[in-house]
Backbone as JSON, one array per atom type, in Angstrom:
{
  "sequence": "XXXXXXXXXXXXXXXXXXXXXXXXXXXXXXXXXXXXXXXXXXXXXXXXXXXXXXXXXXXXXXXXXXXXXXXXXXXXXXXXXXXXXXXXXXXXXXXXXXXXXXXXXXXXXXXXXXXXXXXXXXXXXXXXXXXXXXXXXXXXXXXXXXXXXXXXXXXXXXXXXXXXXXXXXXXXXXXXXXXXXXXXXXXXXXXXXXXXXXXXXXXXXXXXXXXXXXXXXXXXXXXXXXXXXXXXXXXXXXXXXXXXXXXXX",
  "N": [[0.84, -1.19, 0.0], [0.8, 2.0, -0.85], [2.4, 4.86, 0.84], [0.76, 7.05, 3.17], [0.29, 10.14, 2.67], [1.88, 12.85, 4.75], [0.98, 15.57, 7.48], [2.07, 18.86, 6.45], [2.95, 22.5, 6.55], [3.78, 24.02, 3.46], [6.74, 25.85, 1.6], [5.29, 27.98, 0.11], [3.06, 28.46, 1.73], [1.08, 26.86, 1.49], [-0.79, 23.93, 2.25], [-0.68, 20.4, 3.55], [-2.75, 18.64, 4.7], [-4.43, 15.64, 7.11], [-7.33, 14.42, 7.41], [-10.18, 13.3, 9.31], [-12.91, 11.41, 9.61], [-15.11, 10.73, 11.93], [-17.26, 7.96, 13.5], [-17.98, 7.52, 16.24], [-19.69, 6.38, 18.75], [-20.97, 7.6, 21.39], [-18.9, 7.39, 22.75], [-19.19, 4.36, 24.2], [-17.62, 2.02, 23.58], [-15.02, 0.37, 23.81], [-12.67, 2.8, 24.78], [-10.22, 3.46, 24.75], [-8.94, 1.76, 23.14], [-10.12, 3.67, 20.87], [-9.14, 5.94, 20.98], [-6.45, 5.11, 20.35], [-6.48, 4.61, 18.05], [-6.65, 7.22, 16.7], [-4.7, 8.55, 17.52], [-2.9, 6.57, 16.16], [-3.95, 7.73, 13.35], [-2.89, 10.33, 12.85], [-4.49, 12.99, 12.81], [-5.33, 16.24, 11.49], [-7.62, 17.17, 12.31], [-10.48, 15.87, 13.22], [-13.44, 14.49, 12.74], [-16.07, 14.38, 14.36], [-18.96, 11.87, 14.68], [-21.77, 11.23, 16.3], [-20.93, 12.23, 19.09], [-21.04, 11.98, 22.67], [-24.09, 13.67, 24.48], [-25.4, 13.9, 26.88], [-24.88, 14.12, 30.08], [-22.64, 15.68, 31.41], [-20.82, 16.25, 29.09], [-19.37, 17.9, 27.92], [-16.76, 17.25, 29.34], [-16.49, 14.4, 28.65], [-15.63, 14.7, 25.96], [-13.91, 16.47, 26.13], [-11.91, 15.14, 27.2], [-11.7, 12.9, 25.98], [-10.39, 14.17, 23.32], [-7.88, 15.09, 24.67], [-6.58, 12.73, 25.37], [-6.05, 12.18, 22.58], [-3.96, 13.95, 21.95], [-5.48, 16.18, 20.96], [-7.55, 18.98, 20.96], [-10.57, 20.11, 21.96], [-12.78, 21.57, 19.37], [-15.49, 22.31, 18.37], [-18.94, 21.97, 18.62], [-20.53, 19.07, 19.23], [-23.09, 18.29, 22.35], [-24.77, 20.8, 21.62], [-24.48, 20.71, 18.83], [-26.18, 18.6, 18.26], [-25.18, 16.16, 18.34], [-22.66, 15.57, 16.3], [-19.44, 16.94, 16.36], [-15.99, 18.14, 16.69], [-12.41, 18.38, 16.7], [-8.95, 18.95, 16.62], [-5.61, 19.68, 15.49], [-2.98, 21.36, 17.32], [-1.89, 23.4, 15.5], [-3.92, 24.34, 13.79], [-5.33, 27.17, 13.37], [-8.56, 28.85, 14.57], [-11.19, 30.8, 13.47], [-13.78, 30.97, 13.39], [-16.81, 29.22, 15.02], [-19.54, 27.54, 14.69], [-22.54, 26.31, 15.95], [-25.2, 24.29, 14.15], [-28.58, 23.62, 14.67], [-31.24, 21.51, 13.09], [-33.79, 21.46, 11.05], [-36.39, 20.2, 12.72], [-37.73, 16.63, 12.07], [-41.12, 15.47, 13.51], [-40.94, 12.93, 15.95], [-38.48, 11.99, 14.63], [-35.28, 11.78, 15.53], [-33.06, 14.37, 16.98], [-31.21, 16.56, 14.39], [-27.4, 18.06, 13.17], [-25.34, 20.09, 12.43], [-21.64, 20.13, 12.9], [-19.91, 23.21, 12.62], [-17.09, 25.13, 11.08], [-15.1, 27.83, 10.52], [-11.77, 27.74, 9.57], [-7.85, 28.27, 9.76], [-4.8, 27.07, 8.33], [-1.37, 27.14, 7.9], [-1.57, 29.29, 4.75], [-3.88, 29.24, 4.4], [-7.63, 29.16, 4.26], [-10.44, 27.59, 5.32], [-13.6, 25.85, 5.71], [-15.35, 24.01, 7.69], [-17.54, 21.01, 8.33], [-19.32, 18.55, 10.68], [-21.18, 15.94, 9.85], [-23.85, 13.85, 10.51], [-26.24, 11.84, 8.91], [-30.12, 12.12, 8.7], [-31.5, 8.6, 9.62], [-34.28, 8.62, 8.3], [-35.41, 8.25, 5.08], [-35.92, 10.81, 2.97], [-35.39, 13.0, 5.1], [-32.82, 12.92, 5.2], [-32.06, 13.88, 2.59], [-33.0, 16.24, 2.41], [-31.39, 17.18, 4.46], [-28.89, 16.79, 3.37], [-29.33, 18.86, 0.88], [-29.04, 21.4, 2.78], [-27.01, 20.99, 3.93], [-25.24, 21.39, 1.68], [-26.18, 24.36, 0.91], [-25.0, 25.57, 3.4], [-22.51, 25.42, 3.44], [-21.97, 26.81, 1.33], [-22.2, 29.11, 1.69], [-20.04, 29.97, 3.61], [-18.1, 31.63, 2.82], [-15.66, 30.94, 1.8], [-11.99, 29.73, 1.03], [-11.97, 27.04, -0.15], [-13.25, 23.98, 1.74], [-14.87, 21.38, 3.79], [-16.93, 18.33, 3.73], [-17.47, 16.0, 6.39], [-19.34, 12.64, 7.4], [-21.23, 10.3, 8.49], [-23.21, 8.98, 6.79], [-25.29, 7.48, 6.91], [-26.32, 5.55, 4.93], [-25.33, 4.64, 1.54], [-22.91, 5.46, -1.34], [-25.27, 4.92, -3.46], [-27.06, 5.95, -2.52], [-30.09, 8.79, -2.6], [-29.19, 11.0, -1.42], [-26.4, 11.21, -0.34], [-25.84, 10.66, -3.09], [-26.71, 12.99, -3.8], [-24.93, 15.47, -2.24], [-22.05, 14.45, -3.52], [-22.54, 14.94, -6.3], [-21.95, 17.94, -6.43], [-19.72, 18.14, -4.39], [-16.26, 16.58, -4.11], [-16.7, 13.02, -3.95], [-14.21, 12.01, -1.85], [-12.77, 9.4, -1.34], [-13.52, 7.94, -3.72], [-11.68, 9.52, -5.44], [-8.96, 9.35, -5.07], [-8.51, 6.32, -4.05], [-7.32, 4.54, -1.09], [-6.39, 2.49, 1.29], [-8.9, 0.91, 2.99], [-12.56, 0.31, 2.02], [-15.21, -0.33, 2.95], [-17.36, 0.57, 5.64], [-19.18, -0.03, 7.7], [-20.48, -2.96, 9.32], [-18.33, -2.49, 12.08], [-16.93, -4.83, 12.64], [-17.3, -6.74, 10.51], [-17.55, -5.27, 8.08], [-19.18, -3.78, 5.52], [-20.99, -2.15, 4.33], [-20.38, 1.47, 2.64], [-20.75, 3.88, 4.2], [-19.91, 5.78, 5.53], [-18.13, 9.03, 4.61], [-15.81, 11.09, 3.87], [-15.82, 14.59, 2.25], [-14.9, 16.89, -0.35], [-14.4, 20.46, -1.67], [-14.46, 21.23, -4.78], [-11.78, 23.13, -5.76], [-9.91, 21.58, -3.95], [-7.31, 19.2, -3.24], [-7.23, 15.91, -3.72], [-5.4, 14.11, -1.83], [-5.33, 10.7, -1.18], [-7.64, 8.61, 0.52], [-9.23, 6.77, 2.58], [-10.76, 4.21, 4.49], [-8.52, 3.55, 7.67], [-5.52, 1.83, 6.75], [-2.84, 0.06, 7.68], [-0.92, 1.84, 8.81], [1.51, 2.54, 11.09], [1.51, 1.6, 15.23], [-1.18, 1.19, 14.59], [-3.99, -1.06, 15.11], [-5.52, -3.4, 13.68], [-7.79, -5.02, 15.5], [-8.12, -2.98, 17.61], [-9.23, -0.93, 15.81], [-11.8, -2.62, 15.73], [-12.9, -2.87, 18.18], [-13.21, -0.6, 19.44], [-15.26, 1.15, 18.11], [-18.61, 1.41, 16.73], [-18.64, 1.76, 14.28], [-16.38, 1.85, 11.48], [-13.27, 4.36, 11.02], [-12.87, 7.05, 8.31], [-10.06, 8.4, 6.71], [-8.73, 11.04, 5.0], [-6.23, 12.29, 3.39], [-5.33, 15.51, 2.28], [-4.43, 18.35, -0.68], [-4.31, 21.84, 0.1], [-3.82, 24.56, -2.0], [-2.23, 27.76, -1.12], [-3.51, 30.92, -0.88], [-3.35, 33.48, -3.88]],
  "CA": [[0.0, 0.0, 0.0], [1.41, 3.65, -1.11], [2.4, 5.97, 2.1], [-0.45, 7.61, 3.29], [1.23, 11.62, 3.07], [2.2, 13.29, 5.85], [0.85, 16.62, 7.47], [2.83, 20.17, 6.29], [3.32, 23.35, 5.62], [4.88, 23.94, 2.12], [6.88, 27.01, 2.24], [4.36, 29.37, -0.01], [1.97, 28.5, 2.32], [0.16, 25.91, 0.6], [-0.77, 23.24, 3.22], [-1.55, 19.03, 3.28], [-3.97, 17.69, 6.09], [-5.06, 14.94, 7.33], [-8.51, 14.63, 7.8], [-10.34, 11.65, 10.12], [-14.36, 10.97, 10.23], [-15.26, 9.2, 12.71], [-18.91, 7.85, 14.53], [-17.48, 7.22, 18.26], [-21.14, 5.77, 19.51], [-21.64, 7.81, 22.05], [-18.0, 7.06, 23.64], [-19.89, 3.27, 24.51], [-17.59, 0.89, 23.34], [-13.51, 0.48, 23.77], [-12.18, 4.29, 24.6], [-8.6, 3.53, 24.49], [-8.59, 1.72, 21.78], [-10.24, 4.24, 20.05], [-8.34, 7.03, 21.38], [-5.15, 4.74, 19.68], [-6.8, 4.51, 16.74], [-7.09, 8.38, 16.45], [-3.63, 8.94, 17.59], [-2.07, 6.72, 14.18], [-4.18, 8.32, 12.09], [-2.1, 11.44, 13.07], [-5.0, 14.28, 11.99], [-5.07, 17.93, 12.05], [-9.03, 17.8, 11.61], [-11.11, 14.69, 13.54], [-14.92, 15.21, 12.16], [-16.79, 13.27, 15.59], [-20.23, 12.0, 14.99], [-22.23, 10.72, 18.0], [-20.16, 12.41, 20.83], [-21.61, 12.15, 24.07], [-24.8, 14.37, 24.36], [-26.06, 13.95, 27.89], [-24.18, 14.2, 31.39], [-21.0, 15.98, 31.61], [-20.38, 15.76, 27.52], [-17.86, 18.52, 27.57], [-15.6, 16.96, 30.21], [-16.09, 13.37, 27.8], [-15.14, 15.39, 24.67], [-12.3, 17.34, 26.38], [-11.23, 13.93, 27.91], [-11.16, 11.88, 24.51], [-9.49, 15.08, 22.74], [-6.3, 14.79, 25.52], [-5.93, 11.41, 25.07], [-5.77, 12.17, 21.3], [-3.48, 14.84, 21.87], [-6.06, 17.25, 20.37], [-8.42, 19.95, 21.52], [-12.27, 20.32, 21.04], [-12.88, 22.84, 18.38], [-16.82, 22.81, 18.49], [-20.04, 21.28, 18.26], [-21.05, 18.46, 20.92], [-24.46, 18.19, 22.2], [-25.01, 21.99, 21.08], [-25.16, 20.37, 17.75], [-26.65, 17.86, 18.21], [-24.0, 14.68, 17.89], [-21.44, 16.34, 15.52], [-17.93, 17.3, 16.78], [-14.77, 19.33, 15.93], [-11.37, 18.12, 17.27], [-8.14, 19.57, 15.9], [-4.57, 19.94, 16.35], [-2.77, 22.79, 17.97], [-1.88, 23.37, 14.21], [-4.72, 24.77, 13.38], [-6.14, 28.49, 14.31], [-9.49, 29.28, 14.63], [-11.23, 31.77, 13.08], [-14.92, 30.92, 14.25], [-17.7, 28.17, 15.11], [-21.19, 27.53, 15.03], [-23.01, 24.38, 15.79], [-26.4, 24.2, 13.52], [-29.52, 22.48, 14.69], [-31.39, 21.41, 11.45], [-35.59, 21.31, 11.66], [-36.62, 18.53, 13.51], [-39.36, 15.85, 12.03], [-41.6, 14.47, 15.0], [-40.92, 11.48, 16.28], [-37.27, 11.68, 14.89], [-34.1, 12.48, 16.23], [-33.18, 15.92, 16.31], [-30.09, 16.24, 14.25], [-27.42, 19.3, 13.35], [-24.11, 20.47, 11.89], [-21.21, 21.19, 13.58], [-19.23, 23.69, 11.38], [-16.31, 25.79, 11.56], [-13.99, 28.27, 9.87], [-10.34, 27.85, 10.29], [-6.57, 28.64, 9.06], [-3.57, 26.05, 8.44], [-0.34, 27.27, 7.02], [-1.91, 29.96, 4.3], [-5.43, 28.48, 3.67], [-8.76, 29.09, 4.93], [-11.4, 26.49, 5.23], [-14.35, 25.49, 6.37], [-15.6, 22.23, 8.14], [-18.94, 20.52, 8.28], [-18.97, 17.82, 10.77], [-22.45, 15.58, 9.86], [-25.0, 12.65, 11.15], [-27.49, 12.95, 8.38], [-30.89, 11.12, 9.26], [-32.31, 7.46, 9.81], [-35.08, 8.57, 7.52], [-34.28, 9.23, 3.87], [-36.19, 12.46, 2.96], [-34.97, 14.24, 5.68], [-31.25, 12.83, 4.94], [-31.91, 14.12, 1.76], [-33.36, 17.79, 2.66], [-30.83, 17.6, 5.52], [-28.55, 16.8, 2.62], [-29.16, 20.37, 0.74], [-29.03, 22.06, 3.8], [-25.69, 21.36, 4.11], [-24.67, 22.32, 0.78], [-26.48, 26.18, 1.51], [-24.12, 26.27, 4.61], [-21.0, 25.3, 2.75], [-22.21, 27.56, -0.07], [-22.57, 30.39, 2.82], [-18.83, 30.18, 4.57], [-17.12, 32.5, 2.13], [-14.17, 30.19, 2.21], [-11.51, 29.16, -0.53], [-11.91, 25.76, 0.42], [-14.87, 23.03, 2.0], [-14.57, 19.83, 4.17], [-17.69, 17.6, 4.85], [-17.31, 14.47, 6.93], [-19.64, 12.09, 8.25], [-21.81, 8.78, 8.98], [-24.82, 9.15, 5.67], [-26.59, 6.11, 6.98], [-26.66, 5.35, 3.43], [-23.93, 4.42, 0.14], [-23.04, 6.28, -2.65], [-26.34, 4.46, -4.55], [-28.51, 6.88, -1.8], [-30.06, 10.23, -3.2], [-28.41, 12.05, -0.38], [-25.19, 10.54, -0.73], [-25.38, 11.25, -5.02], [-26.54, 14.62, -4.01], [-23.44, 15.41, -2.34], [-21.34, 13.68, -4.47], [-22.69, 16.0, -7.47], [-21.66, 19.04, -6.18], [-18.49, 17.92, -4.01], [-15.63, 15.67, -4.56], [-15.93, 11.94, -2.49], [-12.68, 11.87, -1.47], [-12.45, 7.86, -1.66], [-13.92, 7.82, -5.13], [-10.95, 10.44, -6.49], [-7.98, 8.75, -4.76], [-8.64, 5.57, -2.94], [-6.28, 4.17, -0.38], [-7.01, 1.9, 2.53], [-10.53, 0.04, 2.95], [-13.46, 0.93, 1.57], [-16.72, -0.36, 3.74], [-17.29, 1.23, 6.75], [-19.96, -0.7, 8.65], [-20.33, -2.59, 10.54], [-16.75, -2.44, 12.18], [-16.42, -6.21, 12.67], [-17.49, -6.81, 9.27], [-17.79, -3.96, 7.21], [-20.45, -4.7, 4.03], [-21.6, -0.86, 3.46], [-19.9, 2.02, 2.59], [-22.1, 4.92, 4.58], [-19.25, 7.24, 6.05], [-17.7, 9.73, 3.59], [-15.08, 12.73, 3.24], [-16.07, 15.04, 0.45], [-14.32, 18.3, -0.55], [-14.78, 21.11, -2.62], [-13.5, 21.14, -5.85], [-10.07, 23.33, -5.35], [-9.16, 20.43, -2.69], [-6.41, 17.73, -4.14], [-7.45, 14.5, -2.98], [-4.02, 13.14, -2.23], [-5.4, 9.98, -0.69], [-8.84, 8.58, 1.15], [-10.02, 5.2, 2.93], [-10.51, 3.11, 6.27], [-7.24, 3.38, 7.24], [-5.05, 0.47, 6.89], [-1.22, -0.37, 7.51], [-0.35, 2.5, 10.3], [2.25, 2.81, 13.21], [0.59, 1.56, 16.48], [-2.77, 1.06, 14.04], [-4.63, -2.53, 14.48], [-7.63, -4.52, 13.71], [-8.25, -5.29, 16.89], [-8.49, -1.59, 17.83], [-10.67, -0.42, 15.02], [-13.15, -3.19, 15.87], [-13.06, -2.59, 19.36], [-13.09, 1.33, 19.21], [-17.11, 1.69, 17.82], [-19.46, 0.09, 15.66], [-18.17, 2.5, 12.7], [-14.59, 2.52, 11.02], [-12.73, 5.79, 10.17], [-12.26, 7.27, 6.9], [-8.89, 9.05, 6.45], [-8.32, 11.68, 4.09], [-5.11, 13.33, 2.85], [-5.89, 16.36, 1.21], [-3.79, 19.33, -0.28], [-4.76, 23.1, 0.0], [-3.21, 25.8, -1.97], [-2.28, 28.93, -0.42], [-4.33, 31.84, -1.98], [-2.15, 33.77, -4.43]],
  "C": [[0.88, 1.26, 0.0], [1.15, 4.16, 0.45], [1.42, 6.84, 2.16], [0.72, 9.18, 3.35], [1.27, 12.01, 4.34], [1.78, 14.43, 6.21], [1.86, 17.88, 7.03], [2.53, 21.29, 5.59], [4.29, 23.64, 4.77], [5.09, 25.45, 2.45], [6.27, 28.34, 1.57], [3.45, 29.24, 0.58], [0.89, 27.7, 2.39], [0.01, 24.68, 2.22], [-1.54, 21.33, 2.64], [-1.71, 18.4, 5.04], [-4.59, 16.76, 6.04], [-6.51, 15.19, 7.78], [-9.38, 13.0, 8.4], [-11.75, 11.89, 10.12], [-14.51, 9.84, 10.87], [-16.56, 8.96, 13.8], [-18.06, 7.6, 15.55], [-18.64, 6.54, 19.09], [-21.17, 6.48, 20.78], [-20.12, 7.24, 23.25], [-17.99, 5.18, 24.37], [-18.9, 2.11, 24.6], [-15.43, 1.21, 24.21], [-12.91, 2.2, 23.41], [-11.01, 4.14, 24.72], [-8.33, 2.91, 23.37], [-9.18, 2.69, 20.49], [-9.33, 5.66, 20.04], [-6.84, 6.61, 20.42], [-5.6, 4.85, 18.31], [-7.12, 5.75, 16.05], [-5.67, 9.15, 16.16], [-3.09, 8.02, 16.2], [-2.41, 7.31, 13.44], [-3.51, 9.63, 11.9], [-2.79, 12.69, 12.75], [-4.62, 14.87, 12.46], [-6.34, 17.95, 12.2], [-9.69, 16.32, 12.51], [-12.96, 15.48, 13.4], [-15.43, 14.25, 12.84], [-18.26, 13.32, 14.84], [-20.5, 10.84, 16.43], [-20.99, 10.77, 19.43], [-21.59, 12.52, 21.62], [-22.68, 13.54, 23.86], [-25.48, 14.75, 25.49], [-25.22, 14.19, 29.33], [-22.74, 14.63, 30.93], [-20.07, 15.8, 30.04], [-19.08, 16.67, 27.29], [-17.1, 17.8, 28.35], [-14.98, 15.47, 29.29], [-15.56, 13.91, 26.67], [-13.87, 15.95, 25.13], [-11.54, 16.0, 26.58], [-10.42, 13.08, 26.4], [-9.74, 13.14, 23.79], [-8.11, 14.78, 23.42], [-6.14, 14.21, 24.85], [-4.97, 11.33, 23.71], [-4.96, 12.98, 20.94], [-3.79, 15.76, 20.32], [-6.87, 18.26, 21.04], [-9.61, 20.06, 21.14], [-12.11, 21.91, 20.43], [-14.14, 23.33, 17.95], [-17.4, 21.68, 18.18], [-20.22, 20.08, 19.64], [-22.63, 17.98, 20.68], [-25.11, 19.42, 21.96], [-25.18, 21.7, 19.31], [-25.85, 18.99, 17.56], [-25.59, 15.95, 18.0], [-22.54, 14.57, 17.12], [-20.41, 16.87, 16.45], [-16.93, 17.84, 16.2], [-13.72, 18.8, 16.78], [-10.56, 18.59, 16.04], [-6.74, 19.73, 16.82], [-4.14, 20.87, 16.65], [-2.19, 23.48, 16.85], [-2.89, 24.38, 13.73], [-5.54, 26.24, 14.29], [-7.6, 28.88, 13.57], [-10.17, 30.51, 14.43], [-13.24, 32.07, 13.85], [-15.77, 29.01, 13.99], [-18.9, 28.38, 15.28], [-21.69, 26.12, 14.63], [-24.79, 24.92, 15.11], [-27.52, 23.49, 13.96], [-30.09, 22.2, 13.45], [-33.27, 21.05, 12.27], [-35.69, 19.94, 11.76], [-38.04, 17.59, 12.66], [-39.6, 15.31, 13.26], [-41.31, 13.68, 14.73], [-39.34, 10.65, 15.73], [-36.15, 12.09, 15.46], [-33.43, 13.49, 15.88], [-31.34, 15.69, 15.75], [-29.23, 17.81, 13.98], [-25.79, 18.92, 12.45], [-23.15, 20.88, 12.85], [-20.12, 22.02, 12.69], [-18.27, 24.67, 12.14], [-15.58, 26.5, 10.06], [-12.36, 28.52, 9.97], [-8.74, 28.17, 9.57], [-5.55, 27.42, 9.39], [-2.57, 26.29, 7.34], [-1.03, 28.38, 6.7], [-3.3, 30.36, 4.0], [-6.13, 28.29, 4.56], [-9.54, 28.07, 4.37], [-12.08, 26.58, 6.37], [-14.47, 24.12, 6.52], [-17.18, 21.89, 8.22], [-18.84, 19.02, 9.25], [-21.05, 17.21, 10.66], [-23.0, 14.2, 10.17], [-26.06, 12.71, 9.77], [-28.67, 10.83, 8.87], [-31.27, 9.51, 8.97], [-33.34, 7.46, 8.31], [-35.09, 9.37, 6.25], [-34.61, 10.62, 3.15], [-35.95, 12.93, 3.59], [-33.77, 13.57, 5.43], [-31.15, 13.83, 3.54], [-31.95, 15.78, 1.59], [-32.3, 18.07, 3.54], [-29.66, 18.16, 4.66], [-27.9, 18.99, 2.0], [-29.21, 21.2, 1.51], [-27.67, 22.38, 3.76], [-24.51, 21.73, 2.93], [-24.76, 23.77, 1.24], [-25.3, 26.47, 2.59], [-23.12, 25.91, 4.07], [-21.01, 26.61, 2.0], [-21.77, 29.3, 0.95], [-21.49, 30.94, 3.77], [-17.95, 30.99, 4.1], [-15.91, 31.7, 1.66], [-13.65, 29.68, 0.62], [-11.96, 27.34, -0.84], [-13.56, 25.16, 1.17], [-14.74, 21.7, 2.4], [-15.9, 19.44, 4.42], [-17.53, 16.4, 5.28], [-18.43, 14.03, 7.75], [-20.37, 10.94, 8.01], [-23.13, 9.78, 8.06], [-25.72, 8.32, 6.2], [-27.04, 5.92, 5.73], [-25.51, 5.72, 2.57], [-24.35, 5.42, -0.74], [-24.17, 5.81, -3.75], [-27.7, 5.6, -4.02], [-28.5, 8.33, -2.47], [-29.06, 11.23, -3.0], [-26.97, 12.0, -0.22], [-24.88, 11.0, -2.55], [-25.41, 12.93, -4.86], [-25.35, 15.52, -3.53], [-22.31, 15.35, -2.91], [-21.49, 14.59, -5.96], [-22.24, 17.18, -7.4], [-20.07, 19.46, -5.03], [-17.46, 17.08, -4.44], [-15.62, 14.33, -3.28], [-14.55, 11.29, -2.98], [-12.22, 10.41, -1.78], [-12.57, 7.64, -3.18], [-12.81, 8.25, -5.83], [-9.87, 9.6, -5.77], [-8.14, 7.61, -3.47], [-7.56, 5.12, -2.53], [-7.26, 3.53, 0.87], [-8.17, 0.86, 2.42], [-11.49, 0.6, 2.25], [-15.0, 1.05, 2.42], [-16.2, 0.24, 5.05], [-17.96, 0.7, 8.05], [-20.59, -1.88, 8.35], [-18.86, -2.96, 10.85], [-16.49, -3.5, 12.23], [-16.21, -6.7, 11.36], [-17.72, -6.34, 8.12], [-18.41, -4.27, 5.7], [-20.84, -2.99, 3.21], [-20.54, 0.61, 3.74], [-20.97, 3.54, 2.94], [-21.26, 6.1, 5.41], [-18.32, 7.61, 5.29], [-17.14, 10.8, 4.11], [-15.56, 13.53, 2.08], [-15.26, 16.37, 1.15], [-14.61, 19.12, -1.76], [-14.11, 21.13, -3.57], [-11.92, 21.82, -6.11], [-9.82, 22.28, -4.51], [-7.88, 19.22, -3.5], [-6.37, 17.03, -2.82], [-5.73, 14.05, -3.24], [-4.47, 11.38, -1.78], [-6.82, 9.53, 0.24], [-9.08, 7.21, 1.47], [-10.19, 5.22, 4.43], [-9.26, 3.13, 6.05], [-6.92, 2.02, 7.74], [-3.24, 0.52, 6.92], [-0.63, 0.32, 8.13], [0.29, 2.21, 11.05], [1.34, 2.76, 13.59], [-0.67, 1.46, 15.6], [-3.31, -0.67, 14.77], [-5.84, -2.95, 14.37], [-8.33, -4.76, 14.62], [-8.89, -3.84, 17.2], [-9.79, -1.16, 17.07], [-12.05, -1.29, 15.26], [-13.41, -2.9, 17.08], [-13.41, -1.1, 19.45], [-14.83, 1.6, 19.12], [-17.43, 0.77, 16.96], [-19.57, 0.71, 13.96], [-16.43, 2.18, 12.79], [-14.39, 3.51, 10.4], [-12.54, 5.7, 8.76], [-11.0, 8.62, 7.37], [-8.69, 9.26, 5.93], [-6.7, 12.5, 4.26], [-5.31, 14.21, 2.13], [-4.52, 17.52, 1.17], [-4.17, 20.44, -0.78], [-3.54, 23.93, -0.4], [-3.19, 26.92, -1.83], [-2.97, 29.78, -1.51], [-2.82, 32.56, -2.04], [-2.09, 35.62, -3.87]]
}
C-alpha cells in the first residue's frame, strides 16, 4: 500500500492535512482503543459524529481530545452529535453548531461547522449525522450544501456517517456538487460498517472542488494502528483523508 502523506506546511503557504471521520457511539464501546486509533491516524481535523450528548459531555469530549493529543474545536451536544477536534496546528477563526428542523418522532439532528486557518489556507468544516429517515437525509442533505455555499471560504470539508452508500439520493446529491474523497484517490478500505465486518460504505469525506485528494479510505497499515483496535473502538470505522490546500495567491 502507497504511504499515506504526511501533514505540512509547504513554504508558499500551501498546506496538506489529514482529515479523520469518525462515529465514536456515544463514547460506549472500547475508549482507548479508540483514542489509539485516532492517535495513528495522526489528523489535524477529527470530524466526531455521536459524541456524548447527555451528562457531563464537555468533560467526555475534552477527555477523549487529551488522550488524542487534540483539543475540542466545536459542536457536541449543542449540535446535536457532531464534533470538531483539531490539532494545535490549526487556528481558529470561528464556530457555530447548527440544529437542522426537527421531524416528530425523529431524532433531532445538526451540523457542527467551523472556519479555520492552516499554514496559508482558509477552510471550512462541516462535521455531519445525516438522518435514519431518507427524505430528511436528503433535505438535511441540501441544507448542508447552503451552509457550505454560505462560509465565504476558498476551500470546503464535509465528513460524516450518511446512513446510506453512494447508490442513496443524499449521498449522489453530495457527491454531485463535491468531490468523495475515496472515489478520487482511494487508499485503505473501503466499507465502513459494521466495524467487525464492514459490508456498506455509509461514512464519507467530500471536498470542494479546489481540494487535491491526495489519498482517502478506512485506514489500513499504520504505526501503532490494528484490527483489533478499530473493531473494538465503535461500531463505525474511520475514513482518512489526505488532502492538499493551496495557499491563496
Amino acid at each position: 500500500m502507497d504511504q499515506l502523506p504526511k501533514s505540512r506546511t509547504e513554504p508558499d503557504g500551501s498546506a496538506v492535512i489529514r482529515v479523520l471521520s469518525y462515529n465514536i457511539r456515544s463514547l460506549r464501546d472500547d475508549e482507548e482503543a479508540l483514542a489509539r486509533v485516532i492517535r495513528a491516524c495522526e489528523p489535524d481535523l477529527v470530524l466526531v459524529q455521536e459524541a456524548p450528548r447527555f451528562f457531563r459531555w464537555r468533560k467526555h469530549a475534552a477527555r477523549l481530545a487529551a488522550k488524542c493529543d487534540l483539543v475540542v474545536l466545536g459542536g457536541g451536544a449543542t449540535a446535536a452529535g457532531p464534533l470538531l477536534l483539531c490539532s494545535l496546528r490549526v487556528f481558529v477563526e470561528r464556530t457555530q453548531d447548527v440544529l437542522l428542523p426537527r421531524t416528530p418522532g425523529l431524532h433531532r439532528r445538526g451540523f457542527a461547522t467551523a472556519v479555520i486557518r492552516i499554514g496559508g489556507v482558509r477552510l471550512g468544516l462541516a462535521s455531519l449525522h445525516l438522518s435514519l429517515q431518507a427524505a430528511e437525509r436528503l433535505a438535511h442533505a441540501e441544507l448542508l450544501l447552503e451552509r457550505l455555499a454560505g462560509m465565504d471560504v476558498p476551500y470546503a470539508i464535509a465528513a460524516g456517517d450518511l446512513n446510506e452508500g453512494p447508490e442513496g439520493p443524499a449521498y449522489g446529491r453530495l457527491a454531485t456538487e463535491l468531490q468523495d474523497c475515496r472515489e478520487v484517490a482511494p487508499w485503505g478500505g473501503g466499507p465502513t460498517f459494521p466495524a467487525v465486518a464492514p459490508d456498506r460504505r455509509i461514512d464519507a469525506v467530500f471536498a470542494t472542488k479546489g481540494v487535491e485528494v491526495l489519498a482517502c479510505g478506512v485506514p489500513e497499515g499504520l504505526p501503532g494502528l490494528s484490527t483489533e483496535d478499530l473493531r473494538s473502538a465503535t461500531d463505525h470505522l474511520p475514513v482518512l483523508a489526505a488532502l492538499r490546500l493551496a495557499a491563496a495567491p
